[in-house]
TORMIMAR-731142 format. One record per residue (C-alpha): chain; x, y, z. Coordinates in nm, 3 decimals, always signed. Layout:
<recs>
+--------+---------+---------+---------+
: chaine :       u :       v :       w :
+--------+---------+---------+---------+
:      A :       X :       Y :       Z :
...
+--------+---------+---------+---------+
</recs>
This chain:
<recs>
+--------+---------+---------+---------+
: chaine :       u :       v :       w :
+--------+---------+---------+---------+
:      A :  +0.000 :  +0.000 :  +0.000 :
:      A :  +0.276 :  +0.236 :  +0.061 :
:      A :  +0.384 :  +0.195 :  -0.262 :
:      A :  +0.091 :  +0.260 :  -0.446 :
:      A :  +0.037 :  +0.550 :  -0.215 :
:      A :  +0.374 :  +0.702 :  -0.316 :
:      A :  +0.315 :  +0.624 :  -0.703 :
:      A :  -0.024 :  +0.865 :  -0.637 :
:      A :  +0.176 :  +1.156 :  -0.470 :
:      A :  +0.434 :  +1.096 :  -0.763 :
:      A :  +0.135 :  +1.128 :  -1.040 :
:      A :  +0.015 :  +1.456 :  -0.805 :
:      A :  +0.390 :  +1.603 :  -0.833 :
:      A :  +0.383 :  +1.501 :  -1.214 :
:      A :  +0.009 :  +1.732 :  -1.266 :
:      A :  +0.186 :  +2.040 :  -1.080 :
:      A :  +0.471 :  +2.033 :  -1.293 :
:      A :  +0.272 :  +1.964 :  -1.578 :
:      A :  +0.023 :  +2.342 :  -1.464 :
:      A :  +0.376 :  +2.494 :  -1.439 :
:      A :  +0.501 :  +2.456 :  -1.766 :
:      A :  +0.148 :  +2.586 :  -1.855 :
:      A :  +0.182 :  +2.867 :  -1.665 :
:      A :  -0.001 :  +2.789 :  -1.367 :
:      A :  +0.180 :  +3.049 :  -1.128 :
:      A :  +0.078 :  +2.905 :  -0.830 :
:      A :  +0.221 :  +2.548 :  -0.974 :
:      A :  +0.550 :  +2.676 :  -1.079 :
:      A :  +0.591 :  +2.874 :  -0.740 :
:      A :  +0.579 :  +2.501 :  -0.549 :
:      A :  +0.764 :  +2.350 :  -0.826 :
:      A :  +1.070 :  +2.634 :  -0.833 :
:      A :  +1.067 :  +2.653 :  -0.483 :
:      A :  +1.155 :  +2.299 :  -0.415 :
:      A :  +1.413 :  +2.338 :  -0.683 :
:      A :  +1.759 :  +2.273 :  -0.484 :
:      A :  +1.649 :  +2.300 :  -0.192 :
:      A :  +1.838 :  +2.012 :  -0.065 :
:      A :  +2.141 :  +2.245 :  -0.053 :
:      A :  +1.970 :  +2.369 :  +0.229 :
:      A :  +1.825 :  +2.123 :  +0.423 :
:      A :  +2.179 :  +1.970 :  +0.365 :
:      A :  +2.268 :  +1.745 :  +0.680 :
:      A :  +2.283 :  +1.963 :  +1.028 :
:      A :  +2.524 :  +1.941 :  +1.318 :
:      A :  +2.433 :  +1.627 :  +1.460 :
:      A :  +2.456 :  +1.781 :  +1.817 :
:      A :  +2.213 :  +2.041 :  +1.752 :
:      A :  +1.859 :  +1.938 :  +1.827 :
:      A :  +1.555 :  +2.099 :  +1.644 :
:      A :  +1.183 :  +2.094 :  +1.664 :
:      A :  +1.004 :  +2.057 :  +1.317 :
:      A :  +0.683 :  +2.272 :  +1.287 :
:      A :  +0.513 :  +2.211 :  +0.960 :
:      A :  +0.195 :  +2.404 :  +0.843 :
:      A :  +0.004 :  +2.373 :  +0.515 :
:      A :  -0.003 :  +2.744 :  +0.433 :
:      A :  -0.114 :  +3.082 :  +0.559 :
:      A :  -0.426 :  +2.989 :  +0.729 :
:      A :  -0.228 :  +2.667 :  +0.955 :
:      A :  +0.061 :  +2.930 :  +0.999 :
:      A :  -0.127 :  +3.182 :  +1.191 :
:      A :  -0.302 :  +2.875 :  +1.393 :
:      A :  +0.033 :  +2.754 :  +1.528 :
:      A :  +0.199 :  +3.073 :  +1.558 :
:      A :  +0.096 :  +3.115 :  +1.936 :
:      A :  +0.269 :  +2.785 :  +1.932 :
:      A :  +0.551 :  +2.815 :  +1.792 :
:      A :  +0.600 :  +3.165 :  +1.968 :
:      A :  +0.540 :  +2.961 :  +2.305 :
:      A :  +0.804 :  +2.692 :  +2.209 :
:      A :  +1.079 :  +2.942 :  +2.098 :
:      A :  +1.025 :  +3.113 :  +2.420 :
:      A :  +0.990 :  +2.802 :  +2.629 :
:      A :  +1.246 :  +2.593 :  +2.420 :
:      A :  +1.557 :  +2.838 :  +2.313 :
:      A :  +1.772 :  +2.554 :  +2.296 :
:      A :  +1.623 :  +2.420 :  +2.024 :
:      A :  +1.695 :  +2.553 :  +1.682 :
:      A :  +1.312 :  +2.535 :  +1.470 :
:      A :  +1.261 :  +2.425 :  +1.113 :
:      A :  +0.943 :  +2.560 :  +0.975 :
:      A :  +0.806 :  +2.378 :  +0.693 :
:      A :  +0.503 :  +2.483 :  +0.438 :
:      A :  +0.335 :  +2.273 :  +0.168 :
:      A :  +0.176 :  +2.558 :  -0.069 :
:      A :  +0.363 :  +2.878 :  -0.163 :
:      A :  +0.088 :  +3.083 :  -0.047 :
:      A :  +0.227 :  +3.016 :  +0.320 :
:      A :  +0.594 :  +3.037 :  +0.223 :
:      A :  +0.643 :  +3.292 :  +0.031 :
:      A :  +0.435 :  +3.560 :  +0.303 :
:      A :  +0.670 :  +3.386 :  +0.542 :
:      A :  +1.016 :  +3.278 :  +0.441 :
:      A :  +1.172 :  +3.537 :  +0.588 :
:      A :  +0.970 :  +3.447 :  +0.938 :
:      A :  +1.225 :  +3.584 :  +1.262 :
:      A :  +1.135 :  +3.292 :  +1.482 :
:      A :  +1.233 :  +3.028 :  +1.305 :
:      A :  +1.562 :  +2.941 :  +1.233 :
:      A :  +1.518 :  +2.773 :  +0.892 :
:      A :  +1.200 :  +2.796 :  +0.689 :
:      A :  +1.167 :  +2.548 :  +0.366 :
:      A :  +0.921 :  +2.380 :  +0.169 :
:      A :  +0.826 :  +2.032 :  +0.250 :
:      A :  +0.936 :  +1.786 :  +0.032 :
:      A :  +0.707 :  +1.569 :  -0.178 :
:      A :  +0.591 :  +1.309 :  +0.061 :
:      A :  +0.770 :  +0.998 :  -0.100 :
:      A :  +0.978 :  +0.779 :  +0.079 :
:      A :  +1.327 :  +0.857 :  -0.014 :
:      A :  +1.258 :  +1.190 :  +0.056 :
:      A :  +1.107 :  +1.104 :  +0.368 :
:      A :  +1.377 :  +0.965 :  +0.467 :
:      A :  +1.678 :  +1.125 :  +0.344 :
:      A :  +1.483 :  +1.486 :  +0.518 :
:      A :  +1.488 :  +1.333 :  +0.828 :
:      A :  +1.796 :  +1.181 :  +0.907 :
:      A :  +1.961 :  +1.539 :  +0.809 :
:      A :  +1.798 :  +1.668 :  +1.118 :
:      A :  +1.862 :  +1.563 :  +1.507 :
:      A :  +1.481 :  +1.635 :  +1.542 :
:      A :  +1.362 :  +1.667 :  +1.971 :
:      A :  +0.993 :  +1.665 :  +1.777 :
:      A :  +0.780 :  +1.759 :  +1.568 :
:      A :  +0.460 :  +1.942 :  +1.567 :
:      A :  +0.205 :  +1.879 :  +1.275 :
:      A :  -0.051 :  +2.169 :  +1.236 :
:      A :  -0.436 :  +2.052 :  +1.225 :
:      A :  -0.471 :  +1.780 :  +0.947 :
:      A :  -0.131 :  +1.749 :  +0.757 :
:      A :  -0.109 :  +1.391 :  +0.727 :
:      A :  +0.161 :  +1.273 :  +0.498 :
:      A :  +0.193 :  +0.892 :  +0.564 :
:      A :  +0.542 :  +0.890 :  +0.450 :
:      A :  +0.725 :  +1.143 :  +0.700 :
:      A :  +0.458 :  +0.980 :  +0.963 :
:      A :  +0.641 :  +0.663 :  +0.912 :
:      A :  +0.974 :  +0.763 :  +0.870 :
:      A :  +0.939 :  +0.996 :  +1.168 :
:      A :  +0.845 :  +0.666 :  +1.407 :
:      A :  +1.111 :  +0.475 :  +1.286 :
:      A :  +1.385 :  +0.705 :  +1.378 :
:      A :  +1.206 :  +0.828 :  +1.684 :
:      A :  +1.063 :  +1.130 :  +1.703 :
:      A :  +0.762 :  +1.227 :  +1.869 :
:      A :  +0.519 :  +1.338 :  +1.652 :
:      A :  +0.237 :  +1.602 :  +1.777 :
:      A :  -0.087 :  +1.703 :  +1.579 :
:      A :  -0.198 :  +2.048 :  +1.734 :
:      A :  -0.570 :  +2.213 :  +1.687 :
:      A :  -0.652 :  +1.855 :  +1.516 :
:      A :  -0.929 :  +1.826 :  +1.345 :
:      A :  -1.097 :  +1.500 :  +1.197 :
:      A :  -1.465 :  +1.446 :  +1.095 :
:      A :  -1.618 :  +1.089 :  +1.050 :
:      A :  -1.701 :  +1.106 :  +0.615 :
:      A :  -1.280 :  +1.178 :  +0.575 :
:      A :  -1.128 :  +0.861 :  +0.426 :
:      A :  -0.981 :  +0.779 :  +0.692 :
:      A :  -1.324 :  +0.615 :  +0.792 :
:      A :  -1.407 :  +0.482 :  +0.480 :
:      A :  -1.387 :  +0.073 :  +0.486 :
:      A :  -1.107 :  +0.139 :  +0.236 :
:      A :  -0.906 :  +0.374 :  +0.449 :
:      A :  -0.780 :  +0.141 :  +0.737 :
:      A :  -0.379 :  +0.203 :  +0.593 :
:      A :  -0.414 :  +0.552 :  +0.666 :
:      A :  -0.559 :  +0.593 :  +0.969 :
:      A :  -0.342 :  +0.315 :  +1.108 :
:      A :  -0.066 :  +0.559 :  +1.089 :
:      A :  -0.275 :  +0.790 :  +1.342 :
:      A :  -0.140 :  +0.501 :  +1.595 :
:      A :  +0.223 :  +0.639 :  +1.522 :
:      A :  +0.133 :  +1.007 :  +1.647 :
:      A :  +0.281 :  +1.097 :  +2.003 :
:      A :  -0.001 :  +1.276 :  +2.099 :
:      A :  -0.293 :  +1.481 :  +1.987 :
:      A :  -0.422 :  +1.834 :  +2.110 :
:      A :  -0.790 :  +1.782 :  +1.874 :
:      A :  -0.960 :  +2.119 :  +1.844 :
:      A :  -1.297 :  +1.911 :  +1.951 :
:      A :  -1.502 :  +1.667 :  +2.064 :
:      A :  -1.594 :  +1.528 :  +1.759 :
:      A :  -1.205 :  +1.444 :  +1.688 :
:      A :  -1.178 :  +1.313 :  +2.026 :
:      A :  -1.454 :  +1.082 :  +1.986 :
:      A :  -1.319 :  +0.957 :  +1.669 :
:      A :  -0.990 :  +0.921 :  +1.826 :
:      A :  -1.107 :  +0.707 :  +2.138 :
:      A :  -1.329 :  +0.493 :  +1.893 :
:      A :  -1.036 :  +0.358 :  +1.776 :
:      A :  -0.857 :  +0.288 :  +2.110 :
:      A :  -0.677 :  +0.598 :  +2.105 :
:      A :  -0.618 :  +0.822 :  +2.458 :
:      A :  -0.291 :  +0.956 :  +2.400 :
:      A :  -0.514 :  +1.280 :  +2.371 :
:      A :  -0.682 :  +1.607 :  +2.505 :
:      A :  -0.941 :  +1.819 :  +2.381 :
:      A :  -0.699 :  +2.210 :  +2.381 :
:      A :  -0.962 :  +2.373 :  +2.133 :
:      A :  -0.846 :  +2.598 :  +1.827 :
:      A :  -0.521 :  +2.779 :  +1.891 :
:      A :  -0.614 :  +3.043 :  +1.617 :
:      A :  -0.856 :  +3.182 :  +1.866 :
:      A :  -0.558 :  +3.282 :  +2.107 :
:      A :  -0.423 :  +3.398 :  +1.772 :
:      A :  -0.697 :  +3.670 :  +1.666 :
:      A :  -0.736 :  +3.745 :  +1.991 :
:      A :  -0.387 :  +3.887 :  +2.026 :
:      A :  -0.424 :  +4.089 :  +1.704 :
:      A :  -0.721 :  +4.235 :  +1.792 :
:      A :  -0.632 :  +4.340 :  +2.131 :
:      A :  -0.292 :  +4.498 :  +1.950 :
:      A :  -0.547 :  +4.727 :  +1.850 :
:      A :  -0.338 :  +4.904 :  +1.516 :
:      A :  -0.466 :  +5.171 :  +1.382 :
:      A :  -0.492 :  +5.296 :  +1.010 :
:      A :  -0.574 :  +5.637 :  +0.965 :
:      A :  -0.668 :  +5.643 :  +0.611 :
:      A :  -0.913 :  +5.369 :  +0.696 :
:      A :  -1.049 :  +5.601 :  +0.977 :
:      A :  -1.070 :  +5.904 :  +0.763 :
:      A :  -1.249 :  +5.675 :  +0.485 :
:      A :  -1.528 :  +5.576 :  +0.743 :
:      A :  -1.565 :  +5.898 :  +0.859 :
:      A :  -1.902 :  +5.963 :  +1.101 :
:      A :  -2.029 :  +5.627 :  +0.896 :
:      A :  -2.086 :  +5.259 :  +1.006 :
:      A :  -1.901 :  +5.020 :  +0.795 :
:      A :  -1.954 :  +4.667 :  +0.624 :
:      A :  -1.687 :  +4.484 :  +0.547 :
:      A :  -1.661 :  +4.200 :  +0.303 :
:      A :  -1.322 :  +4.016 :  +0.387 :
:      A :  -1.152 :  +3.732 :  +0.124 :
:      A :  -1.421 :  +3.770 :  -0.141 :
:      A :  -1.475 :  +3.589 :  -0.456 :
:      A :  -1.653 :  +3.711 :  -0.788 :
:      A :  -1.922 :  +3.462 :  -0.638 :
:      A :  -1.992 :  +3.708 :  -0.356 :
:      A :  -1.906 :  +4.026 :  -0.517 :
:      A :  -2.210 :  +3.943 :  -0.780 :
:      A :  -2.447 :  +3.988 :  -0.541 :
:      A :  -2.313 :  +4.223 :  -0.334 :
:      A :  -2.293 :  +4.467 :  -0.601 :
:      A :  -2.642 :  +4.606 :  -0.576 :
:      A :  -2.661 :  +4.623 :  -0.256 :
:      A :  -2.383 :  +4.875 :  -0.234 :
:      A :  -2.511 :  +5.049 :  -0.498 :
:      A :  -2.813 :  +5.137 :  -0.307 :
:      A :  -2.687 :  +5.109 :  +0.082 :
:      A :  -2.817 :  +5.422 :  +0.286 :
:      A :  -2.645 :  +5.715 :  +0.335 :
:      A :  -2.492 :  +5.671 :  +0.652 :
:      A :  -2.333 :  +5.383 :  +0.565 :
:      A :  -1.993 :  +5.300 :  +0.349 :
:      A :  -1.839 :  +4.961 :  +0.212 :
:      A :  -1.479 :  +4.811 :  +0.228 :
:      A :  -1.437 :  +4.550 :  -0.039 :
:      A :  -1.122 :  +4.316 :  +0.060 :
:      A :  -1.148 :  +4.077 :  -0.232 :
:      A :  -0.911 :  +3.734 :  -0.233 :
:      A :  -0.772 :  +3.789 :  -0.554 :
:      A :  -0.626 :  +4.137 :  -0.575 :
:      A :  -0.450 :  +4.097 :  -0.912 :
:      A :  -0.492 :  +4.349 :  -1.165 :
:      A :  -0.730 :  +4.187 :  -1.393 :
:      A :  -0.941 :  +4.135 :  -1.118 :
:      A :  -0.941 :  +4.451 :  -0.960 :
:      A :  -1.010 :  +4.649 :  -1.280 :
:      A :  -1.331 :  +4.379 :  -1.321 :
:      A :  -1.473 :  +4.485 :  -1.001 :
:      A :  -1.412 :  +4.856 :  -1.070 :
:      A :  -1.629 :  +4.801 :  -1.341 :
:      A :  -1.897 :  +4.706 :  -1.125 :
:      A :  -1.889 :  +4.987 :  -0.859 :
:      A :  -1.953 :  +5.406 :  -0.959 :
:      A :  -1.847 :  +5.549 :  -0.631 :
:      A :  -1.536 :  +5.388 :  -0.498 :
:      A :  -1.136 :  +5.441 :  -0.459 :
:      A :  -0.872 :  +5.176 :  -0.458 :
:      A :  -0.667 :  +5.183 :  -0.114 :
:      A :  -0.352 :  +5.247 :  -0.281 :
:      A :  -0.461 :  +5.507 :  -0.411 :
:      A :  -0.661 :  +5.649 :  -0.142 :
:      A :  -0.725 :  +6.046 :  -0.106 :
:      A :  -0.866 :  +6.173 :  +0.193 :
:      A :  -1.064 :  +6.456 :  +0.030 :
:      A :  -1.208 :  +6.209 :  -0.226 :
:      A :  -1.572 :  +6.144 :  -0.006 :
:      A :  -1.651 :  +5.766 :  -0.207 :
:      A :  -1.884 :  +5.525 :  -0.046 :
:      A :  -1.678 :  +5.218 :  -0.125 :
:      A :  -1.313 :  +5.171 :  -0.062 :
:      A :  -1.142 :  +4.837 :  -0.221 :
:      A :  -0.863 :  +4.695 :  -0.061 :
:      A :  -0.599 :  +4.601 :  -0.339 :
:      A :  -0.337 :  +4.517 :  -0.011 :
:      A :  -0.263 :  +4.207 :  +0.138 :
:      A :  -0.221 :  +4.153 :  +0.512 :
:      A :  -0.490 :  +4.412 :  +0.678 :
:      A :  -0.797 :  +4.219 :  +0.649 :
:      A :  -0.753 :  +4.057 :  +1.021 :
:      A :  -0.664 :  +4.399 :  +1.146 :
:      A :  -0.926 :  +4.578 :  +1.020 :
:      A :  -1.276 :  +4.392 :  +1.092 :
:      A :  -1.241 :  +4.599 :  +1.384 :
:      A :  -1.378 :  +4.889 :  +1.210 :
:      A :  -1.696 :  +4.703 :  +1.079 :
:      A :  -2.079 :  +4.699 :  +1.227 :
:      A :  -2.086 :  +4.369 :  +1.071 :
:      A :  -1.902 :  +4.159 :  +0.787 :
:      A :  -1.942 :  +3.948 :  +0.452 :
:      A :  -1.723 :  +3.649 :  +0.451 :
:      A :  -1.577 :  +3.529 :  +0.107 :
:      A :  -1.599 :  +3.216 :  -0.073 :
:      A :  -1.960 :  +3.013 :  +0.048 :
:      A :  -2.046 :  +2.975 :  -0.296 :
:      A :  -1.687 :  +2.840 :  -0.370 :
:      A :  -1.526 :  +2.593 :  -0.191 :
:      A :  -1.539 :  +2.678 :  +0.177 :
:      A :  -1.580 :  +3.036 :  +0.363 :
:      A :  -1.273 :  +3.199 :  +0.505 :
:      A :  -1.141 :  +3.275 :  +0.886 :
:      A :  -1.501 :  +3.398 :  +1.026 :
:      A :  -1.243 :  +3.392 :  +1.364 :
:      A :  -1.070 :  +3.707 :  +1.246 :
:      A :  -1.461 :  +3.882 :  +1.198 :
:      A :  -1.599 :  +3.756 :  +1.512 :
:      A :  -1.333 :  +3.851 :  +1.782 :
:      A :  -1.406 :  +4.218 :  +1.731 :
:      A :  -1.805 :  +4.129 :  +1.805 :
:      A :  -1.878 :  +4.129 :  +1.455 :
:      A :  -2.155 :  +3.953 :  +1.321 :
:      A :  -2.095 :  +3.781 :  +1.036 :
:      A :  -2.301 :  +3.677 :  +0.711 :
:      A :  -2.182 :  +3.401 :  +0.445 :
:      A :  -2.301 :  +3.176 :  +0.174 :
:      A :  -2.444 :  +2.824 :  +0.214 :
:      A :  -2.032 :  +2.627 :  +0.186 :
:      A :  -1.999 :  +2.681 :  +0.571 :
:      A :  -2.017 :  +2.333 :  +0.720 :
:      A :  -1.670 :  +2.204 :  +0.755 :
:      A :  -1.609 :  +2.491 :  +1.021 :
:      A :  -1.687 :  +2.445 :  +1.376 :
:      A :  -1.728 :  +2.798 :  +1.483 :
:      A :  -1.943 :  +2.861 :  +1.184 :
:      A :  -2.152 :  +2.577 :  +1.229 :
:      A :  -2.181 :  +2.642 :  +1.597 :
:      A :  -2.251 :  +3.052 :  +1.582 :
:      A :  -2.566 :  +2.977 :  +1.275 :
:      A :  -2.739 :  +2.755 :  +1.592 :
:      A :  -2.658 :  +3.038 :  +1.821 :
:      A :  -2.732 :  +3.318 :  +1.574 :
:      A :  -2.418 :  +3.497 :  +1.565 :
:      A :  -2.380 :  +3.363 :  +1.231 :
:      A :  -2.643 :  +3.408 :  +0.921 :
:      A :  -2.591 :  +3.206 :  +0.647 :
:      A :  -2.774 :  +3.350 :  +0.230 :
:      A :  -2.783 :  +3.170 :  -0.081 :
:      A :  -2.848 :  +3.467 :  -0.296 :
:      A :  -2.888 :  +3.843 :  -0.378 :
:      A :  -3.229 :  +3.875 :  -0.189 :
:      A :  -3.161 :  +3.679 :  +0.112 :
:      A :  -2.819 :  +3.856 :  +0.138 :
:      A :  -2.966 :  +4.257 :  +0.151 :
:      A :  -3.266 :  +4.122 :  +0.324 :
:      A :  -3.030 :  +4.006 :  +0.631 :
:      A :  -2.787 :  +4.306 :  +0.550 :
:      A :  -3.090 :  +4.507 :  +0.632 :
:      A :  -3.191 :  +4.333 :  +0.938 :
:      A :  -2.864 :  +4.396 :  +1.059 :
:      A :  -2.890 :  +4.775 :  +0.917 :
:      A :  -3.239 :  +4.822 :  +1.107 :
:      A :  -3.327 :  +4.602 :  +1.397 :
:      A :  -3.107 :  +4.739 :  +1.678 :
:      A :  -3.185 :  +4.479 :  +1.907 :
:      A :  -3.126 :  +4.183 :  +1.670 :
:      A :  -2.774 :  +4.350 :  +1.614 :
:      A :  -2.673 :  +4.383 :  +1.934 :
:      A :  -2.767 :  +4.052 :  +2.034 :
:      A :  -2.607 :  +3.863 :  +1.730 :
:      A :  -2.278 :  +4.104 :  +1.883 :
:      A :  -2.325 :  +4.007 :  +2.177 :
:      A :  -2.363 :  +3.611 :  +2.101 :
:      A :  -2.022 :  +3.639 :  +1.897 :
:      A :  -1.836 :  +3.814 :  +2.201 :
:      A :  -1.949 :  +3.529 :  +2.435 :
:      A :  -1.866 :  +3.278 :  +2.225 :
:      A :  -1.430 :  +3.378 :  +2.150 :
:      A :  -1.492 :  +3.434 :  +2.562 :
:      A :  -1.528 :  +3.073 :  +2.554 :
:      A :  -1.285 :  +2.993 :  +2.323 :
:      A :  -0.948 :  +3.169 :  +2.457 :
:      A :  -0.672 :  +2.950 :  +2.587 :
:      A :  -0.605 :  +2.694 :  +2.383 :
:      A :  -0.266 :  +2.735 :  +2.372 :
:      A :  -0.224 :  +2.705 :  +2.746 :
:      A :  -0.366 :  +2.405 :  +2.779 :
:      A :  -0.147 :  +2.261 :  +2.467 :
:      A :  +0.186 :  +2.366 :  +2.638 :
:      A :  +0.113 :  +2.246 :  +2.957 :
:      A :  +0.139 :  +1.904 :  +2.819 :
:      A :  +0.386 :  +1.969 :  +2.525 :
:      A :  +0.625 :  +2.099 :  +2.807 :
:      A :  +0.644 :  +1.755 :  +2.957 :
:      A :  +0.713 :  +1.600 :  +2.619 :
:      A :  +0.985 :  +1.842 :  +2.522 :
:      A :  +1.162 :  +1.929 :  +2.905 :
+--------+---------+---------+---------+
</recs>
């Protein structure tokens, strides 16, 4: 089986580098960056011990950040590698202070499984939510290293569960210990015999948390708002810009609109300006310009500036999956998405409580926009709901140290 599993991630390294040489940027960013490599993961000082913290990209990165920031602090005599799988993560982060190498992963085969480890004297290493790769799983418990899943997160219809997908969840026996981010993974866990566990919760909330209580300002933001309440839609996609369009056309008057859309490439940009009358681009902002819209063609303010909002759009529910409602809601901001929500706890869990409204089109969208606009009450409690609910989620990363420390003392 592990064969056949490493002929499939062969095939899946084959199809990026086939995208690249198409022109795929994305694809030739992971194939390029891989590209000697090896030079630098070159074999390390056999007396200096490291911790290996790998992440899939952006998203994973900002969820183990509190602990990797605890480690470093706790740990300084370790050196840390910090690996990504998808350029999106490494390339915002290569040059990240805390670590003292950052690198792609490899391809998960098994010479490169092993040849990657036994160039490091790994203490451990710390997997970030679900990167399984069966590979570096097995090569890491044959030359002993603990291996640690942090804000893990399994659901019962992943293959692991399937009747077909015994191989790969037998490799969940090799894992040191996991910190799941509920009960659900828990349960799933202890189902199949396995205690070596504890139920920390989601270490991104710990991460938010901290941002939003940094509290940075941005002026030009400020001055765009004005005396007006602000909506914010954060990571959008042409799927939610479609029918937010009207809606901003036609907001009232004491309101204005920041437009953060995923894609902030030119092309894309210049197809939303064609949609919108009133509007400035934030590069480009001018104070004494008085638009109702303000598009954010900027990457790396989003999570700083739901602060600003009365409530918030979240991107990509009519795509594949919405984006971090945690950055939204940790400022009290209610949030509204499309109907692609379900694979997120604190999404799932704020629609029951009503902190959360889900749409599946233009009408349902303004008529909850509205709501929110106009019923005072309803506002305040949906704010309210989202507030006591990040209350309740803080400290995760406590409760993973105190029993990583033991592992790694």
């Amino acid at each position: 089986m592990r064969i056949l599993y490493t002929f499939f991630v062969r095939c899946y390294a084959a199809l990026i580098h086939i995208a690249a040489f198409f022109g795929n940027k994305k694809a030739r960013l992971f194939r390029d960056g891989r590209k000697g490599q090896w030079y630098k993961l070159a074999k390390q000082d056999p007396d200096t011990q490291w911790i290996w913290i790998h992440v899939s990209s952006l998203g994973e990165f900002e969820q183990g950040l509190p602990i990797i920031e605890a480690v470093k602090k706790r740990f300084p005599q370790y050196k840390l590698l910090l690996t990504f799988f998808s350029p999106s993560g490494y390339e915002l982060k290569k040059d990240y202070p805390l670590a003292d190498m950052v690198a792609y992963m490899p391809i998960d085969t098994m010479t490169n499984a092993h040849r990657f480890v036994r160039h490091f004297n790994f203490k451990a290493a710390i997997f970030v939510k679900y990167e399984f790769w069966f590979n570096f799983i097995n090569e890491l418990k044959d030359k002993n290293v603990p291996l640690f899943y942090i804000s893990a997160t399994l659901r019962k219809n992943q293959y692991f569960f399937k009747p077909w997908g015994r191989w790969f969840r037998n490799h969940f026996y090799d894992v040191k210990y996991f910190f799941a981010q509920n009960e659900e993974t828990a349960e799933l866990l202890k189902n199949m015999g396995i205690n070596n566990l504890t139920i920390a919760g989601d270490t991104r909330f710990d991460r938010v948390y901290e941002i939003a209580h940094q509290a940075q300002r941005f002026p030009d933001i400020e001055e765009f708002i004005g005396d007006r309440k602000c909506i914010i839609a954060g990571s959008s996609w042409p799927s939610d810009e479609k029918i937010l369009y009207n809606f901003i056309e036609n907001m009232p008057e004491n309101y204005c609109f920041i437009m953060v859309p995923h894609d902030i490439s030119d092309s894309h940009i210049k197809q939303i300006e064609s949609h919108l009358k009133d509007y400035q681009l934030y590069t480009n902002f001018t104070p004494s310009n008085k638009t109702r819209t303000l598009v954010i063609n900027k990457i790396g303010i989003l999570s700083k500036i739901y602060r600003y909002a009365r409530f918030a759009y979240i991107g990509a529910g009519f795509y594949d999956g919405i984006h971090n409602i945690q950055e939204a809601i940790v400022y009290d901001v209610p949030v509204v998405f499309g109907p692609k929500y379900h694979s997120f706890e604190e999404a799932v869990d704020l629609v029951a409580l009503k902190g959360a409204f889900v749409i599946n089109n233009q009408k349902e969208l303004e008529d909850m926009f509205y709501k929110l606009i106009n019923d005072e009450e309803f506002y305040k409690g949906a704010s309210k709901i989202c507030h006591d609910y990040v209350a309740g989620k803080i400290g995760a990363t406590k409760k993973t140290m105190d029993v990583l420390e033991g592992f790694l003392s």
